[in-house]
Predicted model as a PDB file, atoms N, CA, C, CB and O in Angstrom, pLDDT in the B-factor column:
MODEL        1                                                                  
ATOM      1  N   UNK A   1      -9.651  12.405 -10.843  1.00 72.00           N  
ATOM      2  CA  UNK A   1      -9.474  13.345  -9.758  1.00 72.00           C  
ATOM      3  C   UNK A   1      -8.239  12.934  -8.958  1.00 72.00           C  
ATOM      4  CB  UNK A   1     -10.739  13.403  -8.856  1.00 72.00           C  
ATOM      5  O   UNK A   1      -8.120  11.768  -8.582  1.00 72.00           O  
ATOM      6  N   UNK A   2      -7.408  13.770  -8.716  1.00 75.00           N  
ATOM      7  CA  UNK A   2      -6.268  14.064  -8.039  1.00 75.00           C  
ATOM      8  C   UNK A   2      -6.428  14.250  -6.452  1.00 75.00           C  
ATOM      9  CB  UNK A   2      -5.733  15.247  -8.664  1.00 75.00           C  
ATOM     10  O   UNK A   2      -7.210  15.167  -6.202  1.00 75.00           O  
ATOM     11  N   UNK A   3      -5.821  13.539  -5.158  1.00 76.00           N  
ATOM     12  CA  UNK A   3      -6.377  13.954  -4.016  1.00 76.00           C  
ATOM     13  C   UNK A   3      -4.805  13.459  -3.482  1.00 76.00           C  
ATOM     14  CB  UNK A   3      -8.001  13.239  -3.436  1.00 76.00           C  
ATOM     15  O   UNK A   3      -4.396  12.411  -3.980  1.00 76.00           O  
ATOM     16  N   UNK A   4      -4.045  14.060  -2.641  1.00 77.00           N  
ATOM     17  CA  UNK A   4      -2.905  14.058  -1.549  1.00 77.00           C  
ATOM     18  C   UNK A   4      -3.871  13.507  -0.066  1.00 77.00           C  
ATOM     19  CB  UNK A   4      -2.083  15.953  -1.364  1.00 77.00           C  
ATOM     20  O   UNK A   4      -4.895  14.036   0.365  1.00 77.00           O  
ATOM     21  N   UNK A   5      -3.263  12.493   0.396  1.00 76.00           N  
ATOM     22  CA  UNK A   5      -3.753  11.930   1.219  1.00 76.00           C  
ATOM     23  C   UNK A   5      -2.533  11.488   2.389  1.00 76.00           C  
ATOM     24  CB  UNK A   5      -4.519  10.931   0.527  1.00 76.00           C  
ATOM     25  O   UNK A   5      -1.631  10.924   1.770  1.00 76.00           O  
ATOM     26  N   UNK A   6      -2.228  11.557   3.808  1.00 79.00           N  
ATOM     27  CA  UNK A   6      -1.654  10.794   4.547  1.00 79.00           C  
ATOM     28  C   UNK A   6      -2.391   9.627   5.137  1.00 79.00           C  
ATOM     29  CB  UNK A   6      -1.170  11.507   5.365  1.00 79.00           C  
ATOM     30  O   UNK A   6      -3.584   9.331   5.067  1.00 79.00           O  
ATOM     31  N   UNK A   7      -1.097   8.869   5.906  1.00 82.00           N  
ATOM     32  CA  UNK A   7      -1.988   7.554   6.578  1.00 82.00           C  
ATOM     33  C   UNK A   7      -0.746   6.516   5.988  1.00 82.00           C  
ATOM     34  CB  UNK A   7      -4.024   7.187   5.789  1.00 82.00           C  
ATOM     35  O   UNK A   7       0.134   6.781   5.169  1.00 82.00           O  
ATOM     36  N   UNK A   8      -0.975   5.441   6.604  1.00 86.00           N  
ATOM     37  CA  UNK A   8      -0.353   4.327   6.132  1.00 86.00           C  
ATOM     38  C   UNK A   8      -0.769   3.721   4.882  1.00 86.00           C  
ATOM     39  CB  UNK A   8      -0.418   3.454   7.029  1.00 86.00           C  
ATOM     40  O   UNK A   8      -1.521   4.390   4.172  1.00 86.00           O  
ATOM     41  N   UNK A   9      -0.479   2.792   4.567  1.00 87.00           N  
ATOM     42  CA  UNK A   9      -0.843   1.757   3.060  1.00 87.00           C  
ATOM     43  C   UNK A   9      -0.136   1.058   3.076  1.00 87.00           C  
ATOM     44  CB  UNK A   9      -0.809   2.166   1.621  1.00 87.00           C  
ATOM     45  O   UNK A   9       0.862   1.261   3.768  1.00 87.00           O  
ATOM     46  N   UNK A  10      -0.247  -0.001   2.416  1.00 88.00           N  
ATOM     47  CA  UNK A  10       0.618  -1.533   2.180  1.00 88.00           C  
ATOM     48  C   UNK A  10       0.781  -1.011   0.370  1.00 88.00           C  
ATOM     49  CB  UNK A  10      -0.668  -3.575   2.616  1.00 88.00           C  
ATOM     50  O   UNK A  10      -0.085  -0.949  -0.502  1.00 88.00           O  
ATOM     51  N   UNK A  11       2.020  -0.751   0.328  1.00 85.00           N  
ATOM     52  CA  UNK A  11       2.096  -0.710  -1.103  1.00 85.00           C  
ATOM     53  C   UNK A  11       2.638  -1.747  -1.632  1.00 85.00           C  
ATOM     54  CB  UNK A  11       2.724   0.302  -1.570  1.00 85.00           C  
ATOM     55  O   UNK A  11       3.415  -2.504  -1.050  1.00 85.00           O  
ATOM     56  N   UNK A  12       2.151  -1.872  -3.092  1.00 84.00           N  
ATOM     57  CA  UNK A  12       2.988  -3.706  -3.246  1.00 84.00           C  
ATOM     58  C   UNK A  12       3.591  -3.351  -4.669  1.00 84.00           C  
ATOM     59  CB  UNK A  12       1.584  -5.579  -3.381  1.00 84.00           C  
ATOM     60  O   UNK A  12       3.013  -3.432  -5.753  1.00 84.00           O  
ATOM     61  N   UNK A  13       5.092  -2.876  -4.372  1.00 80.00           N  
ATOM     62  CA  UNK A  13       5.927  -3.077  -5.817  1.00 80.00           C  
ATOM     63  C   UNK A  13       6.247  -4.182  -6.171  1.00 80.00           C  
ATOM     64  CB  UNK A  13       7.118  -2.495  -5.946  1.00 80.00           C  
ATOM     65  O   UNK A  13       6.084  -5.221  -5.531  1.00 80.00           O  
ATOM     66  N   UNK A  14       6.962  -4.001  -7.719  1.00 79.00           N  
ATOM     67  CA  UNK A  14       7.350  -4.647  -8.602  1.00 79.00           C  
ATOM     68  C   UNK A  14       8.507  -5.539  -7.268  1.00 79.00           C  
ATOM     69  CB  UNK A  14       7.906  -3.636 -10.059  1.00 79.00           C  
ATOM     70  O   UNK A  14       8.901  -5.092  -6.191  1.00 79.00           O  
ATOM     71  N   UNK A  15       8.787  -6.967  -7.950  1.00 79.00           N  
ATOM     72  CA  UNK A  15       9.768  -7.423  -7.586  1.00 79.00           C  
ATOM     73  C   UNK A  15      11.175  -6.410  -7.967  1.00 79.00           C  
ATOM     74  CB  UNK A  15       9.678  -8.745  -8.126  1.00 79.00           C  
ATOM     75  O   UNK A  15      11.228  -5.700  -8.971  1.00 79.00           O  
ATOM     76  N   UNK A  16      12.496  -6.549  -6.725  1.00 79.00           N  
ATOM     77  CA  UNK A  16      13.821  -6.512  -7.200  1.00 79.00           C  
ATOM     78  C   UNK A  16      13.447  -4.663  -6.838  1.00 79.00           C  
ATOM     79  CB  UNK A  16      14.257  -7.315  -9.101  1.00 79.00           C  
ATOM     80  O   UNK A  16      14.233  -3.769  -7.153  1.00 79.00           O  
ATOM     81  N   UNK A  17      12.869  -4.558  -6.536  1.00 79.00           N  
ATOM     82  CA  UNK A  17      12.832  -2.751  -6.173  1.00 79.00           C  
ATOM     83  C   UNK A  17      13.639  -2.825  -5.075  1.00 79.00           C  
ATOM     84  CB  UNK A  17      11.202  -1.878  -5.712  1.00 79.00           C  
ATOM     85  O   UNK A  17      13.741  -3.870  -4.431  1.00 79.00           O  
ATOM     86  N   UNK A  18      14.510  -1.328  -4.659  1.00 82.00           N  
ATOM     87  CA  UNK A  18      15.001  -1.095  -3.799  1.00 82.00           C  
ATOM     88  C   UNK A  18      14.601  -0.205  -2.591  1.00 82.00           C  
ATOM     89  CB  UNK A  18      15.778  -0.898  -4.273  1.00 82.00           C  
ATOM     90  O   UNK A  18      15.129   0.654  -1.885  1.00 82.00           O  
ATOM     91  N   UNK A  19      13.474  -0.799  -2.696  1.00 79.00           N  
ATOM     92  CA  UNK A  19      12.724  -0.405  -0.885  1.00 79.00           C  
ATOM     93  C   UNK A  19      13.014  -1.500   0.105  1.00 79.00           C  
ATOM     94  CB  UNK A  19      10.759  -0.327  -0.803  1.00 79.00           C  
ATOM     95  O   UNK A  19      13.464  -2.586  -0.261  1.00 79.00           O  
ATOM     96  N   UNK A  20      12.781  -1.239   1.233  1.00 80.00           N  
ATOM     97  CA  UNK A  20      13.209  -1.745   2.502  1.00 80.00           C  
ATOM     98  C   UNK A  20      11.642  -1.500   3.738  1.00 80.00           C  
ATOM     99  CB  UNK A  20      14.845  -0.699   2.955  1.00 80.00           C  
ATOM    100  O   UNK A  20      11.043  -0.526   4.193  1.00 80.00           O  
ATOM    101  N   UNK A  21      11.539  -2.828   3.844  1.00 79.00           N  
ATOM    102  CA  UNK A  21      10.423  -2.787   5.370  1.00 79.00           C  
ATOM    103  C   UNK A  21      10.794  -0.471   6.025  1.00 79.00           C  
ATOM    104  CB  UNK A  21      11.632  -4.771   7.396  1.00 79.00           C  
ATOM    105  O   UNK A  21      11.902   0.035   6.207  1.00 79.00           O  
ATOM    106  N   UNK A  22       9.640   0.121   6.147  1.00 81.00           N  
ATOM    107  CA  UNK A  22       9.929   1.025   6.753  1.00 81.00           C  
ATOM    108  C   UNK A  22      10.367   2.250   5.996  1.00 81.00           C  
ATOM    109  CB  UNK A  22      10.687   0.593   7.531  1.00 81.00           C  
ATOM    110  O   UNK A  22      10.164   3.305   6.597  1.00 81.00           O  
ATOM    111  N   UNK A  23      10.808   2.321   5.055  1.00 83.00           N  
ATOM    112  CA  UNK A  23      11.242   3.129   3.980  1.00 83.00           C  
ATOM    113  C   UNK A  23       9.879   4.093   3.240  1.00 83.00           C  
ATOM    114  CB  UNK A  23      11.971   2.026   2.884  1.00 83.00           C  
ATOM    115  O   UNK A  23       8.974   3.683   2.513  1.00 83.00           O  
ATOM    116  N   UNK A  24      10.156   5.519   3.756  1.00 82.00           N  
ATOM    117  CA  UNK A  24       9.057   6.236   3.152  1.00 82.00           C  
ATOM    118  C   UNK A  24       9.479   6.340   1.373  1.00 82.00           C  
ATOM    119  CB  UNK A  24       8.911   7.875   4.013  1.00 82.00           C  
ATOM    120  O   UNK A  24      10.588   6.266   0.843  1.00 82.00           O  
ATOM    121  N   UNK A  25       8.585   6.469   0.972  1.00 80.00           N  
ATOM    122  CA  UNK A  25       8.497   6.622  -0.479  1.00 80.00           C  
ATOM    123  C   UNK A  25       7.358   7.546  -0.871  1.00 80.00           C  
ATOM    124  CB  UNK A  25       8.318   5.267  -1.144  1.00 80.00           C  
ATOM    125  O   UNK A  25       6.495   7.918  -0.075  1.00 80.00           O  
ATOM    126  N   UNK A  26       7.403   7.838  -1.952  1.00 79.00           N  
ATOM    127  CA  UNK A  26       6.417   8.667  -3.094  1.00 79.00           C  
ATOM    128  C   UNK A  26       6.122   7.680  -3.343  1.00 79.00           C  
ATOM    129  CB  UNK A  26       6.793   9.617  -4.317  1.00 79.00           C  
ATOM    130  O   UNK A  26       6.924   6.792  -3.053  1.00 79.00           O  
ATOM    131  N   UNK A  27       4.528   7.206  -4.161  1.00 78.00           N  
ATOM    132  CA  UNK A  27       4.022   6.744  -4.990  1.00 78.00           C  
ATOM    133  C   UNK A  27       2.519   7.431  -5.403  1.00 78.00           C  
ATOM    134  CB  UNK A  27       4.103   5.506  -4.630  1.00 78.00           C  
ATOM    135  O   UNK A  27       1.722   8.084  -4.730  1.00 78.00           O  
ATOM    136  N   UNK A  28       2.504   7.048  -6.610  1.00 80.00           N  
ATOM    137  CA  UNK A  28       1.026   7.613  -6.926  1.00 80.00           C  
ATOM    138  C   UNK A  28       0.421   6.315  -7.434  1.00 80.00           C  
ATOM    139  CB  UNK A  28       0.919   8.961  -8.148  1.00 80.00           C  
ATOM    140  O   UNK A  28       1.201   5.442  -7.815  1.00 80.00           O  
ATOM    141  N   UNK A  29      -0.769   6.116  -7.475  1.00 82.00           N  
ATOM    142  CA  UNK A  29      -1.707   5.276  -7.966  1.00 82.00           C  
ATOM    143  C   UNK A  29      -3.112   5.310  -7.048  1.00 82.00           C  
ATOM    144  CB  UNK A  29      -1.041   3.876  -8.034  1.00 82.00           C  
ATOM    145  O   UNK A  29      -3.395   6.105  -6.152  1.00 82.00           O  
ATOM    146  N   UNK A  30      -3.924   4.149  -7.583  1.00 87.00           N  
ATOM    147  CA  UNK A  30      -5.357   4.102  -6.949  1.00 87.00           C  
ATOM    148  C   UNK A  30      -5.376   3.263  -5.547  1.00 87.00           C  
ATOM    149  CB  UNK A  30      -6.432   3.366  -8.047  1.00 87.00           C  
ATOM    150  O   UNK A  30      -5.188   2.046  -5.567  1.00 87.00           O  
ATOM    151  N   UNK A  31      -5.565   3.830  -4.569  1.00 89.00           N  
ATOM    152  CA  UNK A  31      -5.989   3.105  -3.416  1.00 89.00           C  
ATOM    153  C   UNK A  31      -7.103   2.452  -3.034  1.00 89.00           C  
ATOM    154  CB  UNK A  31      -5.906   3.701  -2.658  1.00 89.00           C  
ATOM    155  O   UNK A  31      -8.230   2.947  -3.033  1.00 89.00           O  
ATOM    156  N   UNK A  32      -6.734   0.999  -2.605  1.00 90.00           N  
ATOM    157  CA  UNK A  32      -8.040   0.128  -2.917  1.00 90.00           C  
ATOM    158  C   UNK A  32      -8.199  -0.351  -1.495  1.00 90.00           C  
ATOM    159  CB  UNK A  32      -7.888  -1.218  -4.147  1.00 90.00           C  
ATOM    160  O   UNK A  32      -7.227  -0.420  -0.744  1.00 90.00           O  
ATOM    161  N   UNK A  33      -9.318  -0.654  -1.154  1.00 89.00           N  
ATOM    162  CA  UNK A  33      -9.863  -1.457   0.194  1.00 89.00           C  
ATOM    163  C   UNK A  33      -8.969  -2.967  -0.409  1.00 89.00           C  
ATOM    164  CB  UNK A  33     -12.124  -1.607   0.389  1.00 89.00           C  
ATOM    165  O   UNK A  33      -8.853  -3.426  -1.546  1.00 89.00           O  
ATOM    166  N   UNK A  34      -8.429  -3.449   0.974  1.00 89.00           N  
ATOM    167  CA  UNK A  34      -8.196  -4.597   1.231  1.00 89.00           C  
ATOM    168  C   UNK A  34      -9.496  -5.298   1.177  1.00 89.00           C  
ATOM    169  CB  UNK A  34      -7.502  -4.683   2.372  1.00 89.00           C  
ATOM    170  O   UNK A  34     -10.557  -4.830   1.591  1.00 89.00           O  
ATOM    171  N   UNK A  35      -9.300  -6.656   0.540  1.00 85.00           N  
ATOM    172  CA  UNK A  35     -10.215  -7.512   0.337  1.00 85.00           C  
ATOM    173  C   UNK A  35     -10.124  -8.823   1.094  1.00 85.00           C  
ATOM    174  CB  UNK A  35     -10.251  -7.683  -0.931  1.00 85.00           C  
ATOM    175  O   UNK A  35      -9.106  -9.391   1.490  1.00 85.00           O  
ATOM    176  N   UNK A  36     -11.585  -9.245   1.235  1.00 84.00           N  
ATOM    177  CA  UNK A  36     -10.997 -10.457   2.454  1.00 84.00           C  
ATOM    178  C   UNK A  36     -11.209 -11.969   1.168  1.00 84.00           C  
ATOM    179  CB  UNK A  36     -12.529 -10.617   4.511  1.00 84.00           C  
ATOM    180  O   UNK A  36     -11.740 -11.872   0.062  1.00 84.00           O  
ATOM    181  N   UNK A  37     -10.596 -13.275   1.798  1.00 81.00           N  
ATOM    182  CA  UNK A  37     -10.509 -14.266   1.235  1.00 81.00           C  
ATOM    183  C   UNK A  37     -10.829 -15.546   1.849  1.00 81.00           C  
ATOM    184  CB  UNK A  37      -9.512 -14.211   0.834  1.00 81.00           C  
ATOM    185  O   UNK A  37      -9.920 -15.794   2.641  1.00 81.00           O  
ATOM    186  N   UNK A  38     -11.744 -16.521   1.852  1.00 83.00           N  
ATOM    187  CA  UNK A  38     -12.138 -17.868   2.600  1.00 83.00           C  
ATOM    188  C   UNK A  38     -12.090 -17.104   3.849  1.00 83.00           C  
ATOM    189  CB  UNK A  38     -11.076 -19.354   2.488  1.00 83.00           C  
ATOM    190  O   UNK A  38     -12.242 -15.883   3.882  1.00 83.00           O  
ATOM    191  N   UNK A  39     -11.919 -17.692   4.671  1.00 88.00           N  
ATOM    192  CA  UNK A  39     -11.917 -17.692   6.097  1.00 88.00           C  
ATOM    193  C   UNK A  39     -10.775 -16.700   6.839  1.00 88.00           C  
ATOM    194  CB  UNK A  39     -11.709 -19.178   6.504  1.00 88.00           C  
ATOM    195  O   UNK A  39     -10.776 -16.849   8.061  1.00 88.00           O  
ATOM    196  N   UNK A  40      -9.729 -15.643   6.301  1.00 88.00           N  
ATOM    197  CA  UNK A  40      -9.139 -14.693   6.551  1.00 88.00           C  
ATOM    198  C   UNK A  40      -9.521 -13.607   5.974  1.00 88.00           C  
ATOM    199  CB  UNK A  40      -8.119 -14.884   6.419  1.00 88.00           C  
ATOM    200  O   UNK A  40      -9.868 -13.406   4.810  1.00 88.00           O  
ATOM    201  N   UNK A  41      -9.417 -12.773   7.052  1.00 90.00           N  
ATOM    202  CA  UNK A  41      -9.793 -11.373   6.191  1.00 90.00           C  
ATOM    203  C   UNK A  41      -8.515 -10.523   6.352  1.00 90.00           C  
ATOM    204  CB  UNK A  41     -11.256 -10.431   6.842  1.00 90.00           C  
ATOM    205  O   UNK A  41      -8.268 -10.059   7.465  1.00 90.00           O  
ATOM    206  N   UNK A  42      -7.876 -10.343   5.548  1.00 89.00           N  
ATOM    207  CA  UNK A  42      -7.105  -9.188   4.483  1.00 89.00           C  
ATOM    208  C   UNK A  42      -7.209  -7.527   5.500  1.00 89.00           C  
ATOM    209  CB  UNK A  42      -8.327  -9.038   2.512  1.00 89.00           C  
ATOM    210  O   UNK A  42      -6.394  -6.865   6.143  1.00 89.00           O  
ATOM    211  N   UNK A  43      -8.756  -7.395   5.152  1.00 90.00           N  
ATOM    212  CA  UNK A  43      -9.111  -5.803   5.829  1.00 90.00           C  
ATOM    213  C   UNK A  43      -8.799  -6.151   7.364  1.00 90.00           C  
ATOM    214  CB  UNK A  43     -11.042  -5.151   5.600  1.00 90.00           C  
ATOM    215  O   UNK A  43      -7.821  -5.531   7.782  1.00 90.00           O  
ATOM    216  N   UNK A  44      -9.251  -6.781   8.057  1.00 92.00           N  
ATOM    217  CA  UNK A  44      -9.369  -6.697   9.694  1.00 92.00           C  
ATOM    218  C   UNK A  44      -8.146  -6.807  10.171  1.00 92.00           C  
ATOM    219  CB  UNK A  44     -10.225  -7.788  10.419  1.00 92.00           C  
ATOM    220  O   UNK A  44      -7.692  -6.066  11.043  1.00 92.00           O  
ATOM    221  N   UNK A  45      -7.125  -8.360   9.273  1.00 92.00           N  
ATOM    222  CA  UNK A  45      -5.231  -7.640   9.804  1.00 92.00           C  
ATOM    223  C   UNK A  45      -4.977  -6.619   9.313  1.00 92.00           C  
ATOM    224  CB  UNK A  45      -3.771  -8.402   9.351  1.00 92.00           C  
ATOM    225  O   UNK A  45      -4.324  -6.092  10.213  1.00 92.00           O  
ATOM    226  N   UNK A  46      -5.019  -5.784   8.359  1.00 92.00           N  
ATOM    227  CA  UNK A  46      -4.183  -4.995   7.782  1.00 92.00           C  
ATOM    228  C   UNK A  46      -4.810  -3.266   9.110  1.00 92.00           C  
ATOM    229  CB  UNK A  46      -4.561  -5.046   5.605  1.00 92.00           C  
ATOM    230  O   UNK A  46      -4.255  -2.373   9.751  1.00 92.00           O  
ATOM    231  N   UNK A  47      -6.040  -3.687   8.860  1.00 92.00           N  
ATOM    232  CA  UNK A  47      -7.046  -2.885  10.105  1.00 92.00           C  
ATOM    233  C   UNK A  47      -6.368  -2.715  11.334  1.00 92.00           C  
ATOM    234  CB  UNK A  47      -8.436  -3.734  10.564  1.00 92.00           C  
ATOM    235  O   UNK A  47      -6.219  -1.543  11.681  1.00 92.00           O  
ATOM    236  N   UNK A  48      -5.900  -3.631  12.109  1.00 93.00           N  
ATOM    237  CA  UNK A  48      -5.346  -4.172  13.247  1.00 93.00           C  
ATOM    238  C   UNK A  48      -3.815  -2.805  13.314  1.00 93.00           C  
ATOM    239  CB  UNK A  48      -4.931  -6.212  12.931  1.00 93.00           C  
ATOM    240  O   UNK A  48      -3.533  -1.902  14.102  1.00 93.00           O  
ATOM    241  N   UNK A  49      -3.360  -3.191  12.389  1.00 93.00           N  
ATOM    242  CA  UNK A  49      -1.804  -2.766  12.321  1.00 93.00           C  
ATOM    243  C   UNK A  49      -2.329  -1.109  12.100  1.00 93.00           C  
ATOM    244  CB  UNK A  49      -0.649  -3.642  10.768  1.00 93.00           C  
ATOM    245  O   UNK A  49      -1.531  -0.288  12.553  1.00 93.00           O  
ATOM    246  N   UNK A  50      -3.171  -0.725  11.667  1.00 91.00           N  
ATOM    247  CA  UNK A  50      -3.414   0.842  11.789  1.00 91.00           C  
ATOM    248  C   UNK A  50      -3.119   1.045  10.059  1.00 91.00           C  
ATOM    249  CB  UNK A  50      -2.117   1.846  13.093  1.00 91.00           C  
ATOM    250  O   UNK A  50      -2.627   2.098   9.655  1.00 91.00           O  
ATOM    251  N   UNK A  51      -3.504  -0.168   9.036  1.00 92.00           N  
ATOM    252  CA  UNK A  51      -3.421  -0.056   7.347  1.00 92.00           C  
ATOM    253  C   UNK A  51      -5.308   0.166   7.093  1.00 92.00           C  
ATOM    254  CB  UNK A  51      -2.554  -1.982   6.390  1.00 92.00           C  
ATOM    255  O   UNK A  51      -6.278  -0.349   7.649  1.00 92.00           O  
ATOM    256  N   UNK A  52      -5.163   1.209   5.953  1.00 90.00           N  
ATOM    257  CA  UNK A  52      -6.874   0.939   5.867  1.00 90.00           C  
ATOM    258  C   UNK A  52      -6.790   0.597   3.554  1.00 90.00           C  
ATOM    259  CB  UNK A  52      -8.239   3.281   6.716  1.00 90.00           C  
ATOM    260  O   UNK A  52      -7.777   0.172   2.954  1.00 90.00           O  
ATOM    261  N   UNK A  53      -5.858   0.829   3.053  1.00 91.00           N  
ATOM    262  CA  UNK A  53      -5.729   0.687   2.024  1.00 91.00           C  
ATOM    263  C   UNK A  53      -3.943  -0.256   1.755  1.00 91.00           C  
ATOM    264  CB  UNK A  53      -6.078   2.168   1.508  1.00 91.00           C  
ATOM    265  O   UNK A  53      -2.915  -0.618   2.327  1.00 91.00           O  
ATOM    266  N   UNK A  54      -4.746  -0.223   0.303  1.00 92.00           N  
ATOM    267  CA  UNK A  54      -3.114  -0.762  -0.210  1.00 92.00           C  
ATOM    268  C   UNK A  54      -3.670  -0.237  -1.619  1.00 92.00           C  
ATOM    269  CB  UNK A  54      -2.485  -2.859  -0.065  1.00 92.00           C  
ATOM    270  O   UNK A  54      -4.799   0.098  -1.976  1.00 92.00           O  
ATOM    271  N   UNK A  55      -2.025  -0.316  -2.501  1.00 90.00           N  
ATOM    272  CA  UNK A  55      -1.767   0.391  -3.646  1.00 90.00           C  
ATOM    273  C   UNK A  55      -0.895  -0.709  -4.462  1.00 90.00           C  
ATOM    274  CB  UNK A  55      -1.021   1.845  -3.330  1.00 90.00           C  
ATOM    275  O   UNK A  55       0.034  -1.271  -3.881  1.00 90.00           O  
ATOM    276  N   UNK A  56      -1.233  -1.045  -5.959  1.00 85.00           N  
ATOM    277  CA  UNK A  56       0.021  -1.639  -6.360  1.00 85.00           C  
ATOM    278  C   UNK A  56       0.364  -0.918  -7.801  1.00 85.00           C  
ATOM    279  CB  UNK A  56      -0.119  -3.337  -6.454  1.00 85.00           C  
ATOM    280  O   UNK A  56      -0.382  -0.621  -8.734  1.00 85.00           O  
ATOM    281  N   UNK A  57       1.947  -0.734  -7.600  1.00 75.00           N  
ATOM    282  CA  UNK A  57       2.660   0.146  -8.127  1.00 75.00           C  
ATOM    283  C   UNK A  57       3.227  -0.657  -8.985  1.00 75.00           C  
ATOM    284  CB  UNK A  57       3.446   0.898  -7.339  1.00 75.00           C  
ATOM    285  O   UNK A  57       3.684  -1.748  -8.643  1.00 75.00           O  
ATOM    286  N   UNK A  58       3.265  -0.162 -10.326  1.00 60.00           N  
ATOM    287  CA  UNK A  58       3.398  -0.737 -11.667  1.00 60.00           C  
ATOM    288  C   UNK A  58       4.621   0.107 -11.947  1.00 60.00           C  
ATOM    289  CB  UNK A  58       2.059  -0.586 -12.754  1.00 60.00           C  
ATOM    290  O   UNK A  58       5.254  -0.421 -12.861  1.00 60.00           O  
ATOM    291  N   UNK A  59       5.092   1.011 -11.593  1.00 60.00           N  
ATOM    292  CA  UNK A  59       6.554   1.498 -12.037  1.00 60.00           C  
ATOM    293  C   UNK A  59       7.072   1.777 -10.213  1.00 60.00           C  
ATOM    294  CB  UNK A  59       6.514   3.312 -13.364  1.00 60.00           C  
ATOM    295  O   UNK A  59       6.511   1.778  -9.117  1.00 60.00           O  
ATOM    296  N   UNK A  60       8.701   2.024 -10.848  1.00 52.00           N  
ATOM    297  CA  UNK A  60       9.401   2.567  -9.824  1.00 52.00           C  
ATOM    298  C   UNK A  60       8.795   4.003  -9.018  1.00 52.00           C  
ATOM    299  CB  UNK A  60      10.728   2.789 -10.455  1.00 52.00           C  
ATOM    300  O   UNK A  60       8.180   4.881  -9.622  1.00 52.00           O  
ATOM    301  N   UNK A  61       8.979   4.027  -8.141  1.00 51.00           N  
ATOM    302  CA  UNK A  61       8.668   5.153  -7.468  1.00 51.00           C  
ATOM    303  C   UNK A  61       9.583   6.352  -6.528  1.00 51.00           C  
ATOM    304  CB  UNK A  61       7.850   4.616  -6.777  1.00 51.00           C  
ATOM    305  O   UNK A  61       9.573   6.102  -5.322  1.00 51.00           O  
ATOM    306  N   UNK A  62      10.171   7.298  -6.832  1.00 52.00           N  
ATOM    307  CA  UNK A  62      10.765   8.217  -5.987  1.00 52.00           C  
ATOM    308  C   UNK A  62      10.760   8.023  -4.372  1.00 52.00           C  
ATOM    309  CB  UNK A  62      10.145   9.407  -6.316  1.00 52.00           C  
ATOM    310  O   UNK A  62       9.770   7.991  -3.642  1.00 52.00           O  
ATOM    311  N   UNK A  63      11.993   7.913  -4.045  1.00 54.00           N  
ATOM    312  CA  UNK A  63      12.100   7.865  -2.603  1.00 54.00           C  
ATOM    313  C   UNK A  63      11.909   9.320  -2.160  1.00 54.00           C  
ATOM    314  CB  UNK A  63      13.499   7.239  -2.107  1.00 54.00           C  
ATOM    315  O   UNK A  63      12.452  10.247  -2.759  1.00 54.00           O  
ATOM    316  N   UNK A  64      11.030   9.510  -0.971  1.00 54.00           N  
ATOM    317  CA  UNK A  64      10.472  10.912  -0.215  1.00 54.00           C  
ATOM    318  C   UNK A  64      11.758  11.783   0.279  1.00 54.00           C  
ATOM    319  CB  UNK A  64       9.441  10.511   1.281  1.00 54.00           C  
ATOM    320  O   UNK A  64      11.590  12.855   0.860  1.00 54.00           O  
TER     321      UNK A  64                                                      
ENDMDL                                                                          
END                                                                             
């Protein structure tokens, strides 16, 4: 299933891509809950900053 969604995300490309902190982009893929780890949690900073997902992008992606 296909769904267009706004909002923020932490997307995490490939190394050597030419995005920049701040830079809107296209991407498509699956959006996943941040996961927490030992004694930091992942979801509650990313929460904080107004992020509720992240995405990691396996190809280049079209700038918006």
């Amino acid at each position: 299933m296909t769904r267009t969604v706004k909002g923020l995300v932490l997307v995490q490309a490939p190394p050597f891509t030419d995005f920049r902190y701040g830079n809107r982009i296209r991407a498509e893929g699956k959006l996943q809950t941040p996961t927490d780890s030992g004694d930091f949690s992942c979801r509650e900073y990313l929460a904080r900053q107004g992020v509720y997902s992240i995405m990691s992008v396996a190809r280049d992606s079209a700038r918006a």
